[in-house]
C-alpha positions as CSV (number, residue, x, y, z in Angstrom):
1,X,-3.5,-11.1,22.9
2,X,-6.1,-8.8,24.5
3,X,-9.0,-10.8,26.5
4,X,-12.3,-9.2,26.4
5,X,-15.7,-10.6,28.4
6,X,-18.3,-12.1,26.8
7,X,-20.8,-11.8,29.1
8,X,-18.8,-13.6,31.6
9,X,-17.1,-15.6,29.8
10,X,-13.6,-14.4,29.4
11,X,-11.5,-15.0,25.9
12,X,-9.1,-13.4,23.3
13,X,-10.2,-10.8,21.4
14,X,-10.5,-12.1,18.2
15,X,-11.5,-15.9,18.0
16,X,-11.3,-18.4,15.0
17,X,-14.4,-19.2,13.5
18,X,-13.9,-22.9,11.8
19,X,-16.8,-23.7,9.1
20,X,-14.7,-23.1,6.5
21,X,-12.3,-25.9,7.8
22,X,-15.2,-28.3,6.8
23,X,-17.6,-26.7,4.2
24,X,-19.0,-23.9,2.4
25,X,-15.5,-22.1,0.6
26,X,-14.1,-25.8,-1.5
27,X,-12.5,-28.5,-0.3
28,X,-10.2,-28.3,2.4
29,X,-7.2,-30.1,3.8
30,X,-7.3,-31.8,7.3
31,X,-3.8,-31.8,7.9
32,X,-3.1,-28.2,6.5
33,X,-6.7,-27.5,8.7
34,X,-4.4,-28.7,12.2
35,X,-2.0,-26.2,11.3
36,X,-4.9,-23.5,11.0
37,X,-6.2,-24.0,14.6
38,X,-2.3,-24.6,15.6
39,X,-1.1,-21.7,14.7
40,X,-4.0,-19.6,15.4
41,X,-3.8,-21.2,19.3
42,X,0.1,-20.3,18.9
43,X,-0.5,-16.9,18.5
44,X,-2.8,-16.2,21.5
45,X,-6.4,-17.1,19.8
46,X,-8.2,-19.1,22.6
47,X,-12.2,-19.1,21.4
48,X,-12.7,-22.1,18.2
49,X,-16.3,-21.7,17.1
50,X,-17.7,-24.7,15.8
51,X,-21.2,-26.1,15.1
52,X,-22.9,-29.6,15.1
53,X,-24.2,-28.9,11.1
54,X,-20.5,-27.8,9.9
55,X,-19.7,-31.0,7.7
56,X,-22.0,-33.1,9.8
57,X,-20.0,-32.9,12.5
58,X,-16.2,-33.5,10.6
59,X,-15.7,-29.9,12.1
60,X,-16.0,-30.7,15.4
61,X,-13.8,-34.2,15.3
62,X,-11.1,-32.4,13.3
63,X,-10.9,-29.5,16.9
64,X,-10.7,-32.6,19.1
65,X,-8.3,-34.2,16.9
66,X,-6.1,-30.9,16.7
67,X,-6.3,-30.5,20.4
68,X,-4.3,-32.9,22.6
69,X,-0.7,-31.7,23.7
70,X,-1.8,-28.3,23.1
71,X,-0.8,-25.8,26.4
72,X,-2.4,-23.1,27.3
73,X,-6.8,-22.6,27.7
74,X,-8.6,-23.5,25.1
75,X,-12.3,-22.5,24.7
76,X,-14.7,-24.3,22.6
77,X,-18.1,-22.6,21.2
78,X,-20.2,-25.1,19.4
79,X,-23.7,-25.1,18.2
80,X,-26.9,-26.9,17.9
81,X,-30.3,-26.6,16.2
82,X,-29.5,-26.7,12.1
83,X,-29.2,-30.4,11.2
84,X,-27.5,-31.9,7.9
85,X,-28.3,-35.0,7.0
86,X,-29.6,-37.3,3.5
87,X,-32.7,-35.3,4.2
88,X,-31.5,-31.9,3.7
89,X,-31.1,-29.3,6.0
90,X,-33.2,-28.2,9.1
91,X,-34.2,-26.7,11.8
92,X,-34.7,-28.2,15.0
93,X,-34.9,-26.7,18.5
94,X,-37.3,-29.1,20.5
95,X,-36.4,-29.0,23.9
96,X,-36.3,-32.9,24.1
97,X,-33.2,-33.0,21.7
98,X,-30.7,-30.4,23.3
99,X,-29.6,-33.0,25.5
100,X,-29.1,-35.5,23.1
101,X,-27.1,-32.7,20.1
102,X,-25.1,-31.4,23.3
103,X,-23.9,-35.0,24.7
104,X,-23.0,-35.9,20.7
105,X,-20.6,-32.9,20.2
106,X,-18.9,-33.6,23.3
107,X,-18.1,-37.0,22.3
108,X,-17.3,-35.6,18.8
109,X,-15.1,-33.3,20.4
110,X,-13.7,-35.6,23.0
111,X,-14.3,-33.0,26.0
112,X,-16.5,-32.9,29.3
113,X,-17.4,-29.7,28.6
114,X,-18.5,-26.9,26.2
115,X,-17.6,-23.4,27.0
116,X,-20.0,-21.8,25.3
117,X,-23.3,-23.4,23.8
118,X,-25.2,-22.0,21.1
119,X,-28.7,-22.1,19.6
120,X,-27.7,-21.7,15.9
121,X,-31.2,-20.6,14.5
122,X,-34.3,-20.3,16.3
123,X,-37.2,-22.5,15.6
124,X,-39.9,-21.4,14.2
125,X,-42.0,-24.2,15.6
126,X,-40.5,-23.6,19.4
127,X,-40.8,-20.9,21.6
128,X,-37.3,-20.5,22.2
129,X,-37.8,-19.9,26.1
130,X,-38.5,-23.5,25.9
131,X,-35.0,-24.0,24.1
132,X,-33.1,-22.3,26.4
133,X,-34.9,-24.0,29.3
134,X,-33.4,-27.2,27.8
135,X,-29.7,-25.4,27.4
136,X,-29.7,-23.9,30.5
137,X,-30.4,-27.8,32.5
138,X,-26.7,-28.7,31.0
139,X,-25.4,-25.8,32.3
140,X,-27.2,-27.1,35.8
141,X,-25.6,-30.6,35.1
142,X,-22.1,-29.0,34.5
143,X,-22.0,-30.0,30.6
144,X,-22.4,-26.1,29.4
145,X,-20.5,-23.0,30.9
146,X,-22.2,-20.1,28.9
147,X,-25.2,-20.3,26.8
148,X,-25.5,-18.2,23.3
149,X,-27.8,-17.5,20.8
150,X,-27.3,-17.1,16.5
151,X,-28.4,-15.0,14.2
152,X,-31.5,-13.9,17.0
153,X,-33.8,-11.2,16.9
154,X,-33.9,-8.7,19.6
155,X,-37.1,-10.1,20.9
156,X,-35.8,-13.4,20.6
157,X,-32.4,-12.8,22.8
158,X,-35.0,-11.0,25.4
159,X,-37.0,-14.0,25.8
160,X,-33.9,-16.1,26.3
161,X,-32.5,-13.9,28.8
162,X,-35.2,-14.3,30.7
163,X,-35.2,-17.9,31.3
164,X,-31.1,-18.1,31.6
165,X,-28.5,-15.7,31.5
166,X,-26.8,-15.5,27.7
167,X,-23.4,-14.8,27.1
168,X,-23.4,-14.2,23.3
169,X,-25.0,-13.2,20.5
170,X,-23.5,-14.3,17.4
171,X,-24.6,-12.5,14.1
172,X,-23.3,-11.3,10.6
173,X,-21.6,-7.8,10.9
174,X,-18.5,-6.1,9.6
175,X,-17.9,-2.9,7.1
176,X,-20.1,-4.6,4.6
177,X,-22.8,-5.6,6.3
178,X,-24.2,-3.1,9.1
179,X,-27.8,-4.4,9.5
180,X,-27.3,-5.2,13.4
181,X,-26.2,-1.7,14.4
182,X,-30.1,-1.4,13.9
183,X,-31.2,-3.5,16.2
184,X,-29.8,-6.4,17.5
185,X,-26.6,-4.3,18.8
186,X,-28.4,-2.1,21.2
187,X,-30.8,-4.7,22.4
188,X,-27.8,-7.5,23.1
189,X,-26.0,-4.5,25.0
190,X,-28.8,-3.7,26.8
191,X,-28.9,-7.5,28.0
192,X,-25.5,-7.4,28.8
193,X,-25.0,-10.0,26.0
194,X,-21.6,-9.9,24.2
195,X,-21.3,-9.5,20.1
196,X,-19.6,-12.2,17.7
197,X,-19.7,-11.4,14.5
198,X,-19.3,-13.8,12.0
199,X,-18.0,-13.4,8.7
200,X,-16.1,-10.0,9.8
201,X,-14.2,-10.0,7.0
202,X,-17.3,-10.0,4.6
203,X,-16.9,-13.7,3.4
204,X,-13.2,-12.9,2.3
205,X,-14.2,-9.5,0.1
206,X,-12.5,-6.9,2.6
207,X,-9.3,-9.0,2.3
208,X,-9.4,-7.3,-1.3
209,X,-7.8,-11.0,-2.1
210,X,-10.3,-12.4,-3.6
211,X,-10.1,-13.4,-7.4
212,X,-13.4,-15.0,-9.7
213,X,-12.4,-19.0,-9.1
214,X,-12.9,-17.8,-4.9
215,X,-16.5,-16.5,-5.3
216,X,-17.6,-20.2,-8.3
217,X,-15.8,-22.4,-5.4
218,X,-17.6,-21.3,-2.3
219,X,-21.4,-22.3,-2.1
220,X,-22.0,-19.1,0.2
221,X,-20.3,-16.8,-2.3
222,X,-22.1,-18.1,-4.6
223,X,-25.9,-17.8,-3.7
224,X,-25.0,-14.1,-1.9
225,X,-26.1,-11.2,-4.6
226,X,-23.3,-9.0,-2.7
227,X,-21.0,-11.0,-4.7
228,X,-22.7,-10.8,-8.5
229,X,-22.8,-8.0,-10.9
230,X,-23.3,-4.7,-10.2
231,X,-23.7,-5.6,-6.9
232,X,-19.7,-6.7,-6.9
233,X,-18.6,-4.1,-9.3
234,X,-20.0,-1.4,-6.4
235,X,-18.7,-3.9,-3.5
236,X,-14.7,-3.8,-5.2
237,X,-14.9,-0.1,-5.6
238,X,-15.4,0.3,-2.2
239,X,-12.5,-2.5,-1.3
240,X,-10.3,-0.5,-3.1
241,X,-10.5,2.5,-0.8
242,X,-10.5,0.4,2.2
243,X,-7.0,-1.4,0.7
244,X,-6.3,2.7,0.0
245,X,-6.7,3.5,3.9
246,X,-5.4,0.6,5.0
247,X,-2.0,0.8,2.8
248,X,-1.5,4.7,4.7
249,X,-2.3,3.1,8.2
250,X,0.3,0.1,7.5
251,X,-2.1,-2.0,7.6
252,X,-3.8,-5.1,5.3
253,X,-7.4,-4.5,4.4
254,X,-8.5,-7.4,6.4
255,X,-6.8,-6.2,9.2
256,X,-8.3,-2.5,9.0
257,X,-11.9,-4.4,8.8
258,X,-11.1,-6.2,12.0
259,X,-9.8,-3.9,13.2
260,X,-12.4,-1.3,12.9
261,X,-14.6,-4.0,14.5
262,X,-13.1,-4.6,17.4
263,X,-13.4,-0.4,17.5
264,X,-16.8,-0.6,18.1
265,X,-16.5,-1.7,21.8
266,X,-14.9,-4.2,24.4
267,X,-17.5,-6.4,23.9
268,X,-16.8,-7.4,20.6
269,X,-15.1,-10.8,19.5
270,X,-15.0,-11.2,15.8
271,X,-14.2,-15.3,14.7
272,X,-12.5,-14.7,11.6
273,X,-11.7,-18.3,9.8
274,X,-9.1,-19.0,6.9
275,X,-7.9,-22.1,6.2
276,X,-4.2,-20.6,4.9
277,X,-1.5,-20.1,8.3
278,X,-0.3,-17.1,7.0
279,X,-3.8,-15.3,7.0
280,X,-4.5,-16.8,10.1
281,X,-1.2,-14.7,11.9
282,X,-2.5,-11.2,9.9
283,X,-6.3,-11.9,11.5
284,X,-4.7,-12.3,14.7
285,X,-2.2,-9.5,14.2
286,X,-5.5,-7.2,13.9
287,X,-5.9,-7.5,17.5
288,X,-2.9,-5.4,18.3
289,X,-3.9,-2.7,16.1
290,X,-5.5,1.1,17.9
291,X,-7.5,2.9,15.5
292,X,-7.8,6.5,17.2
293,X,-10.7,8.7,16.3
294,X,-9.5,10.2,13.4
295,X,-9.2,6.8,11.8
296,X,-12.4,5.7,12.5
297,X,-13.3,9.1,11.4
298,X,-11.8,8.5,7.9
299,X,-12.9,5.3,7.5
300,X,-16.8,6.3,8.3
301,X,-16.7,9.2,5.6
302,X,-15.0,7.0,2.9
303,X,-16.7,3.9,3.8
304,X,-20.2,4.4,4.5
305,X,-23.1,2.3,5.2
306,X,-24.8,3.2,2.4
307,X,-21.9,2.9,-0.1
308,X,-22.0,-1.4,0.3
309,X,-25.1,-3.0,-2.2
310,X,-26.5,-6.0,-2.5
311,X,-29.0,-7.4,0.6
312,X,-27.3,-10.7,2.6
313,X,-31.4,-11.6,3.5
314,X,-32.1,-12.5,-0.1
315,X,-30.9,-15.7,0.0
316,X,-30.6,-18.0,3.1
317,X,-29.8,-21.2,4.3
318,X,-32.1,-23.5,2.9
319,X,-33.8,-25.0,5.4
320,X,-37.2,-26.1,7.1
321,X,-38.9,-26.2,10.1
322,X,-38.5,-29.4,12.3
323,X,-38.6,-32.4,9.8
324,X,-38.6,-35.2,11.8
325,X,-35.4,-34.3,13.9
């Protein structure tokens, strides 16, 4: 598979996002969830992204337990700062505790190292400066490789840079949801930062697979407007003329969406998750695929910005401020 550069850091080009493997779309299979990351390693697929919140930390045990025997390099991005527990979901960036979250998913993931360490929400009651001061001492102490920011602003990834280089930026963004070309695109560029977007296939919609039960048994489908009444009745139209394009290019929507991603420059690493083998080998397949500028072409003047509804910043992750970390 190509590599690309994340800001020094060097993967595939398309990585395997792994929440789903643990929460937020039903219940999922641990076993079948080995074969996932297996196969998606198999096929070239060297960057698992991870976090310290996904299932209260079953998503990071189930990557260690998937790893040994495995050849070939292996890059792990976790994440720290949203915290599940019987109190609910928060926030917490205190400098004091990045230490502490970092040294717990290394043992979760039975490694010496993480490849690539991100903040996964700013907060609000910490400068983040003083965050990344924190991240960037295990970096000093060899725990941390590369250090990354989620869902940042672009003031937010200026005043990280500025304490410690960062190598990513990882943020929502596919066909159906272009918000970041706005802002936090240019400014990450600008840093040298490199893009991950998450959910590139627009929380399974631009697979054009999805079916009613898919949208009641997912807890983010669920709460997202993109994905209720008119809202989804405008969203499918426009799935079926990217499964229209897609079908003359010889491609699979999901592919086409991923595909077009990775279009947008060499600094792009979409982690795409499924938790079926098969999809896994089409996502991956999407890195082989050149879009020349006719199709991209096409695919801006049937597909436009302004053609998706329903706003992603209406509902969010419910959570608070510190708590008592």
């Amino acid at each position: 598979m190509e590599q690309r550069n994340l800001g020094g850091l060097v993967t595939s080009a398309i990585g395997l996002g792994c929440m789903g493997l643990s929460q937020g779309y039903g219940p999922a299979d641990d076993a079948e969830s080995v074969r996932v990351i297996h196969r998606a390693l198999d096929l070239g697929v060297s960057m698992l992204d991870t976090a310290m919140s996904y299932g209260q930390g079953h998503n990071e045990q189930l990557i260690a337990r998937a790893l040994p025997g495995r050849a070939g390099p292996v890059l792990i991005a976790t994440k720290f700062g949203i915290v599940r527990d019987s109190g609910g979901v928060r926030v917490d960036g205190r400098p004091e505790h990045v230490r502490g979250y970092c040294e717990a998913s290394l043992r979760r993931l039975g490694r010496d190292v993480i490849d690539l360490y991100y903040l996964h929400r700013v907060d609000p009651d910490v400068p983040v400066a003083d965050t990344v001061g924190a991240m960037a001492a295990l970096v000093t102490e060899g725990k941390v490789r590369h250090l990354g920011l989620s869902e940042a602003t672009p003031a937010q990834l200026e005043q990280a840079a500025a304490v410690h280089p960062i190598s990513a930026a990882e943020f929502e963004w596919s066909l159906l949801w272009r918000d970041p070309e706005d802002d936090v695109v240019p400014a990450a560029r600008r840093l040298g930062i490199g893009l991950v977007p998450y959910s590139p296939l627009g929380r399974g919609l631009l697979t054009a697979a999805l079916a009613g039960p898919d949208i009641d048994a997912s807890d983010f489908r669920r709460q997202d407007p993109r994905f209720h009444g008119p809202a989804l009745d405008r969203n499918l139209g426009q799935v079926g003329v990217l499964r229209d394009l897609a079908t003359r290019l010889g491609l699979t929507p999901g592919q086409l969406a991923l595909a077009w991603l990775l279009a947008q420059g060499p600094d792009v690493v979409p982690i795409p998750g499924s938790r079926r083998p098969d999809r896994i080998a089409e996502n991956a397949a999407a890195a082989g695929v050149r879009l020349d500028p006719a199709d991209l072409e096409r695919l801006a003047s049937a597909l436009p910005r302004s053609a998706w509804a329903g706003d992603r910043h209406s509902f969010a992750v419910p959570v608070t401020a510190r708590g008592n970390g």
